[in-house]
C-alpha positions in Angstrom: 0.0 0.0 0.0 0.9 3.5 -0.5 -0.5 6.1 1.4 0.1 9.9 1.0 1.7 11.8 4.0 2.8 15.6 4.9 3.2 17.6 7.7 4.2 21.6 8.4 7.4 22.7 9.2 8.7 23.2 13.3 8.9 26.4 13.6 11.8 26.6 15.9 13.8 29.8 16.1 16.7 28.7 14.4 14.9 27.5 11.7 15.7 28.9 8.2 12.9 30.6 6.5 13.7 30.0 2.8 14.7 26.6 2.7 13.1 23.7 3.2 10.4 25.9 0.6 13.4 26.2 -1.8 13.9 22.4 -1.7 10.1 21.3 -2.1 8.9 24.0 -3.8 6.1 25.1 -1.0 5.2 28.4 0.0 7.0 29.8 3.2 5.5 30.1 5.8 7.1 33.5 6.7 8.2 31.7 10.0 11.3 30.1 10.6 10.5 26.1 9.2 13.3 24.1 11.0 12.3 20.4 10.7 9.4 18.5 8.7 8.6 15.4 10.1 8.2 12.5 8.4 7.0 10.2 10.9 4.6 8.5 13.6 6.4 10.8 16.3 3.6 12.0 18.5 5.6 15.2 18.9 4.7 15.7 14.8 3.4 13.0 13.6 3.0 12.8 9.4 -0.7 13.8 8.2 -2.2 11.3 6.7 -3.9 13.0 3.2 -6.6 9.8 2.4 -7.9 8.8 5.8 -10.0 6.5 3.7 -6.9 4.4 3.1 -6.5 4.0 6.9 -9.7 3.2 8.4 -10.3 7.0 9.5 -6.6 7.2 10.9 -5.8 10.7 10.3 -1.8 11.0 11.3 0.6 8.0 11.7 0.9 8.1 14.8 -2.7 6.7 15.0 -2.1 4.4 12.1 0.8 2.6 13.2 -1.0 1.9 16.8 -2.3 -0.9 14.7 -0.1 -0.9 11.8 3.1 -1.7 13.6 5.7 0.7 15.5 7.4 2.8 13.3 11.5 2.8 14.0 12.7 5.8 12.9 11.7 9.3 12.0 12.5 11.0 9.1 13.1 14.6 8.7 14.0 17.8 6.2 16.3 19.9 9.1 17.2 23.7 7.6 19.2 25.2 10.4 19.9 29.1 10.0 21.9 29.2 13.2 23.5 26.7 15.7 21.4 24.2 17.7 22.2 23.3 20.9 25.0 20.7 22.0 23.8 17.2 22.8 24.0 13.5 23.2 21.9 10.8 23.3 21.8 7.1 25.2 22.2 3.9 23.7 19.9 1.4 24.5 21.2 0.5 27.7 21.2 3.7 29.1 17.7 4.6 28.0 16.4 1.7 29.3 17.4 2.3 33.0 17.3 6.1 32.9 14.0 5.7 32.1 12.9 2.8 34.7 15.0 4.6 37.5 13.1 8.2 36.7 9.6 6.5 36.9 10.6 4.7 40.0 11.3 8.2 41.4 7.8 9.5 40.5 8.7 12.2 37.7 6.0 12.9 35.5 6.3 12.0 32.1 6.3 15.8 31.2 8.5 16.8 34.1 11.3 19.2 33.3 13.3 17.2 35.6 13.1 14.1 32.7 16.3 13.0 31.3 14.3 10.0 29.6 11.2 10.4 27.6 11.3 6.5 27.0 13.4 3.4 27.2 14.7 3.7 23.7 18.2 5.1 22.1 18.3 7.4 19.2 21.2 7.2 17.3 20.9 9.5 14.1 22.3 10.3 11.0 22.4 13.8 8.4 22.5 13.5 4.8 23.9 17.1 3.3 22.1 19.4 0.8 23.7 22.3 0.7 27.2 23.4 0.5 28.6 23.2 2.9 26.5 21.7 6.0 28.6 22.4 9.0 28.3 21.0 12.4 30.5 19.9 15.4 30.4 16.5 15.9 33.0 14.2 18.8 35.5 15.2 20.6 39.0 15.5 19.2 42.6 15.5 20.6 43.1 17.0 23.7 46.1 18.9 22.6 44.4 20.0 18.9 42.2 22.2 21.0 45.0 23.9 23.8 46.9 24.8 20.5 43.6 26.4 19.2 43.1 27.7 22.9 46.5 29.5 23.1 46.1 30.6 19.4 43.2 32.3 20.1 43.6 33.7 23.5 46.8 32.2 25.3 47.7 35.1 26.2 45.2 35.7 28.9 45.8 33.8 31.9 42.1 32.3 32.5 42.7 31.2 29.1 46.3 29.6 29.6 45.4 27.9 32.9 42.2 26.0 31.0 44.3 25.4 28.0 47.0 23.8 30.6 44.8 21.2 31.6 44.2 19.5 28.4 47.4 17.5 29.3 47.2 13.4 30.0 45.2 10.6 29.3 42.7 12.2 26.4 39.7 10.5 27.8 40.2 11.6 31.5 41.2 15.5 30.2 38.1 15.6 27.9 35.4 14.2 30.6 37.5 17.0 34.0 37.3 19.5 30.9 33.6 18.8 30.3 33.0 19.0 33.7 34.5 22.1 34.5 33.4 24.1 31.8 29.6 23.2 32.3 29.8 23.2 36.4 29.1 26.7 36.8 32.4 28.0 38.7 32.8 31.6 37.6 35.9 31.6 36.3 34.2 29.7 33.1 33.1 33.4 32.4 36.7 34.5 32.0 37.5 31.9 29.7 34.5 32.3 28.1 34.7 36.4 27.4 38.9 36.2 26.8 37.7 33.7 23.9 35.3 35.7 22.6 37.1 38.5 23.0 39.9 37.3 21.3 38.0 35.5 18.2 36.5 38.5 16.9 39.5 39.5 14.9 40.8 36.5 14.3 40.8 34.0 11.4 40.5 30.2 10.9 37.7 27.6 11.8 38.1 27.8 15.3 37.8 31.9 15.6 34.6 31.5 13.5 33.1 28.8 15.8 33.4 30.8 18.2 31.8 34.2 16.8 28.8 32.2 15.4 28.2 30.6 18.7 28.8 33.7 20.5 26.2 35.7 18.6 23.4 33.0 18.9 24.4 32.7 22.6 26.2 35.0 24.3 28.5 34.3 27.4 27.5 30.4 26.9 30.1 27.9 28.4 29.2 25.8 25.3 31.2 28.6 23.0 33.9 27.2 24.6 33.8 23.8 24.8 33.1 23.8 21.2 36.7 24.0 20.6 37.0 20.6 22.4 35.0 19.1 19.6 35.5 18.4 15.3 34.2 21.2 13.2 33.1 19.2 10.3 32.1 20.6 7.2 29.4 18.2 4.8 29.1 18.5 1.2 26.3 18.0 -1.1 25.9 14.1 -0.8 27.7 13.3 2.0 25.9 11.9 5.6 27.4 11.6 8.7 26.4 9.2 11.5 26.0 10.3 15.1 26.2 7.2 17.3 25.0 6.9 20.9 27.2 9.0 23.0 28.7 11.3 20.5 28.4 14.9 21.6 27.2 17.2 18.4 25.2 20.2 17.6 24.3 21.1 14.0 25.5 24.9 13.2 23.9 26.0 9.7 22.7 24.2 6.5 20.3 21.9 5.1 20.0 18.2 5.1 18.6 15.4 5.4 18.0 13.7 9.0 17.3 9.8 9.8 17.2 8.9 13.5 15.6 6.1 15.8 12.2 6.9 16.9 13.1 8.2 20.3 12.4 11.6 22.1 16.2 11.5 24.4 18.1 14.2 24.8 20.4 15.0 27.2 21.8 18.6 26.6 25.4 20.0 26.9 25.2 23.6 26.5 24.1 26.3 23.5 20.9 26.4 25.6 18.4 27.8 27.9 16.9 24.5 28.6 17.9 22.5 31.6 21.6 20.7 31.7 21.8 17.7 33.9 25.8 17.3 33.3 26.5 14.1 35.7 23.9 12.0 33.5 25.4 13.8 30.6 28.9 13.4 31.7 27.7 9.6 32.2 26.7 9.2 28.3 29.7 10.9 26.4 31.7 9.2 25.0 34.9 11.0 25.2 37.0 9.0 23.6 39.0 11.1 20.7 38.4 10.4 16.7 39.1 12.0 13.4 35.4 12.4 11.7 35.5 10.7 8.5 31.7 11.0 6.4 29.9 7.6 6.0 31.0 5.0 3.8 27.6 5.2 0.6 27.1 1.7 -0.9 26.0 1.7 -4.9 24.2 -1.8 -5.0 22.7 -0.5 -8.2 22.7 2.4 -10.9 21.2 5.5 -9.5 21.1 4.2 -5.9 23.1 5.3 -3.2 22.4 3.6 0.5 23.9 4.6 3.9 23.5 1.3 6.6 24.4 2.4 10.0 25.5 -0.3 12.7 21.8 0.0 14.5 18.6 -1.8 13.4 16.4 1.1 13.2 17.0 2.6 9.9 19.2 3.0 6.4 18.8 5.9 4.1 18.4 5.2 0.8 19.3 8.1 -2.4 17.8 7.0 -5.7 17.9 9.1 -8.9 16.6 8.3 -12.1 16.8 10.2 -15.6 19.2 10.0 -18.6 21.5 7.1 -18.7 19.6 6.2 -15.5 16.0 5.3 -16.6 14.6 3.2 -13.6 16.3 2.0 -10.4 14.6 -0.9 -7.7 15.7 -1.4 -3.7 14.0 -4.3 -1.4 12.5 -2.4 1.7 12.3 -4.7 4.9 9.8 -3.3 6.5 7.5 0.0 5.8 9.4 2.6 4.3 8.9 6.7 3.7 9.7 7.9 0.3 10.4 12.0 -0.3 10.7 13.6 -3.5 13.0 16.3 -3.5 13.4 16.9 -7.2 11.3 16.1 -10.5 8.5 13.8 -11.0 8.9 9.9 -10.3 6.6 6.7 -10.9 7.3 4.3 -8.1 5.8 0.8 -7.9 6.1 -1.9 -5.5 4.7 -5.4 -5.7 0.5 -4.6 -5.7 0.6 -1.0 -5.9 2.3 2.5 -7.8 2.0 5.8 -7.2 3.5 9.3 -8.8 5.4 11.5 -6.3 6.4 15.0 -7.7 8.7 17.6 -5.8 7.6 18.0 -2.0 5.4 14.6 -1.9 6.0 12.2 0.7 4.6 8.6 1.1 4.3 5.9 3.2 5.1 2.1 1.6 3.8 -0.7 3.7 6.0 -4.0 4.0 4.1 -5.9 2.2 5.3 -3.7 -0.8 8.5 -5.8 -0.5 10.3 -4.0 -3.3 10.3 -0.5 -4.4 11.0 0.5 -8.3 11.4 3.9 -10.0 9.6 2.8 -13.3 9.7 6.0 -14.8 10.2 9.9 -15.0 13.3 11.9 -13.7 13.9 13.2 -10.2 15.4 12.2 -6.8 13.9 10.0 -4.4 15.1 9.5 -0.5 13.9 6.6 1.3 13.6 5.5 4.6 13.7 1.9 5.7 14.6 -0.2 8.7 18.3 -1.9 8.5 18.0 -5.4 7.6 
C-alpha cells in the first residue's frame, strides 16, 4: 500500500525561513520552518492525506498503533543558526534512565526528565547544501590547547584551561567537560577572553566561536566547542551520530534519519535544563578524526547509507538520462520523499507518482520499491535489515 503523508514545518527559532520551501517547492510560511517530520512521532506525527486508506486514521501516529511501530523518523532539518550541544543514550542507558526516573515518580512531562522512553536514538544527516557544517565528537586534547592558546593564550584564564588538556585524552576531555559546564565563575573569564579574542581573528576555530557567541552569548558551550570536530558536509555526503557522541548542527540543510526516540540530554548552547553528571555519564569522550559515512551503490542511481543500529538505512535514488529506472528491497515500511522532478514508483501490488515535496508511506508488504519512470530524486527510509 501506498498512502500519501505531509506535515508543516517546526517552527523553531533557528529554523531557516527559505529553505526547506526552496527544496520542495512550497510556500514559506514567513516563519522560521526548521524540521518536517516525516513520521509517527507524536511530537509531529505525518498527516495522513486519504484517511480512507487508513480506516479514519488521520496522522501515523494513529495508524501505526495498529499498523506496527514505526522505528525511525524521518526529517527535512534547515538550520539558520547553531542548535544546541547534545548526546543521546544507547539502549542500555535509555532503558534504566527511564525505569529509575519512573521509579522516582517524575511525571512524564516533568522538566526534571532525562528520559522520555526506554529507547536510544542514534541519528544520521545527509547534506544538501554546501557546505553543511556541524560539530560532531570530541578530538585531541592537545588540537584544541593549541587552538586555545592561538586564540587567547595570552590571557591567563585562558592559559590555565588550555593547561589542563594534558594526560590521558579521555580523563582531560570528561574534568574538561566537567568544568566548563559546572558553573564555577571563572568559566566566564575563559569564556569572554575567547570571545574577545575571536573577533579578529581567522580560521575555523575563531569563527566557531563568533557564530556561537552571537546566537548565545556568554555560553560555556562557545567554549567547549573547541574541544569538539568542526566538520564541514558536502552535497551528498551523511554523517552518523552514534549513541554517545556529543554534536550540535551549526547551519545548513539536510537530510535527518534517527531512531524513533524523544532522548536528549543537553550540553550547552541552551536555555533549557543541563543535567551534566547524566550527561557526563553518556559521552563518550573518547578522541576520533570524523571521517563521512561509507555510501554503498548496490545498483545504478542508488546510493544507501547502513548504520551499525537496526532502526534505519537511508536510501538516495535518482533516475533520468542514462539512469531510466532503479529498484531497492524495503524490509519493513518505508517513507519515500521527492525532492526533485517527478517519479513513478511501484512496488509489488501498488504505484503511485510523487512530484517535488510529496511524501509517502510504503507498507511492507510492498517488498520492493521500483522507479519505473520519470526523472527526479527520491530519498527513502527503511529499517536496516
Amino acid at each position: 500500500m501506498f498512502v500519501r503523508i505531509g506535515n508543516t514545518p517546526r517552527d523553531y527559532a533557528w529554523g531557516s525561513t527559505t529553505a526547506i520551501a526552496g527544496l520542495l517547492g512550497t510556500t514559506p510560511s514567513g516563519a522560521p520552518e526548521a524540521e518536517l517530520w516525516l513520521g509517527a512521532h507524536p511530537g509531529s506525527p505525518a498527516r495522513i492525506l486519504d484517511s480512507t486508506q487508513t480506516d479514519g486514521a488521520a496522522d501515523l501516529a494513529h495508524w501505526t498503533q495498529t499498523a506496527g511501530k514505526l522505528p525511525y523518523l524521518l526529517k527535512v532539518l534547515a538550520a539558520a543558526s547553531p542548535l544546541s550541544l547534545q548526546a543521546h543514550p544507547s539502549s542500555a542507558q535509555a532503558r534504566a534512565g527511564f525505569e529509575r526516573e519512573n521509579a522516582e515518580g517524575l511525571a512524564p512531562d516533568s522538566p526534571e526528565r532525562n528520559y522520555k522512553d526506554p529507547f536510544h536514538k542514534p541519528e544520521m544527516i545527509f547534506a544538501l547544501s554546501d557546505p553543511f557544517d556541524a560539530l560532531c565528537g570530541f578530538r585531541e586534547p592537545a588540537e584544541s590547547r593549541t587552538a586555545l592558546e592561538r586564540l587567547a593564550g595570552g590571557d591567563p584564564a585562558v592559559s590555565a584551561f588550555a593547561a589542563t588538556l594534558e594526560g590521558e585524552p579521555a580523563d582531560v576531555l570528561r574534568g574538561a567537560t566537567e568544568w566548563l559546564l559546572g558553573g564555577a565563575p571563572e568559566v566566564g573569564d575563559v569564556v569572554n577572553a575567547v570571545v574577545a579574542a575571536a573577533q579578529d581573528a581567522e580560521g575555523v576555530d575563531a569563527d566557531t566561536v563568533r557564530m556561537l557567541a552571537a546566537a548565545f552569548p556568554g555560553d560555556p558551550g562557545i567554549v567547549l566547542a573547541l574541544l569538539l570536530n568542526r566538520v564541514a558536509l558536502r552535497p551528498g555526503d551523511a554523517l552518523y551520530l552514534p549513541a554517545g557522541n556529543i554534536h550540535a548542527y551549526l547551519r545548513g540543510l539536510g537530510i535527518e534519519l534517527m531512531a524513533a526516540s524523544d532522548n536528549v540530554l543537553r550540553g550547552g548552547l541552551t536555555p533549557k535544563r543541563i543535567d551534566v553528571p547524566e550527561l557526563v555519564s553518556i559521552l563518550d569522550f573518547t578522541p576520533f578524526a570524523v571521517t563521512p559515512m561509507v555510501r554503498e551503490r548496490p545498483a545504478p542511481g542508488v546510493e544507501e547509507f547502513v548504520p551499525d543500529v537496526r532502526d534505519f538505512r537511508l536510501i538516495r535514488i535518482e533516475v533520468g538520462g542514462d539512469v531510466p529506472a532503479a529498484s531497492v528491497d524495503i524490509p519493513g515500511t518505508a517513507i519515500v520523499l521527492c525532492t526533485a522532478g517527478e517519479v513513478e514508483v511501484e512496488g509489488a501490488t501498488e504505484a503511485l507518482r510523487l512530484k517535488r515535496g510529496e511524501a509517502a508511506v510504503v507498507t511492507a508488504d510492498e517488498r520492493r520499491l521500483s522507479v519505473v519512470g520519470g526523472a527526479g530524486t527520491l530519498f527513502v527510509a527503511t529499517p536496516n535489515r
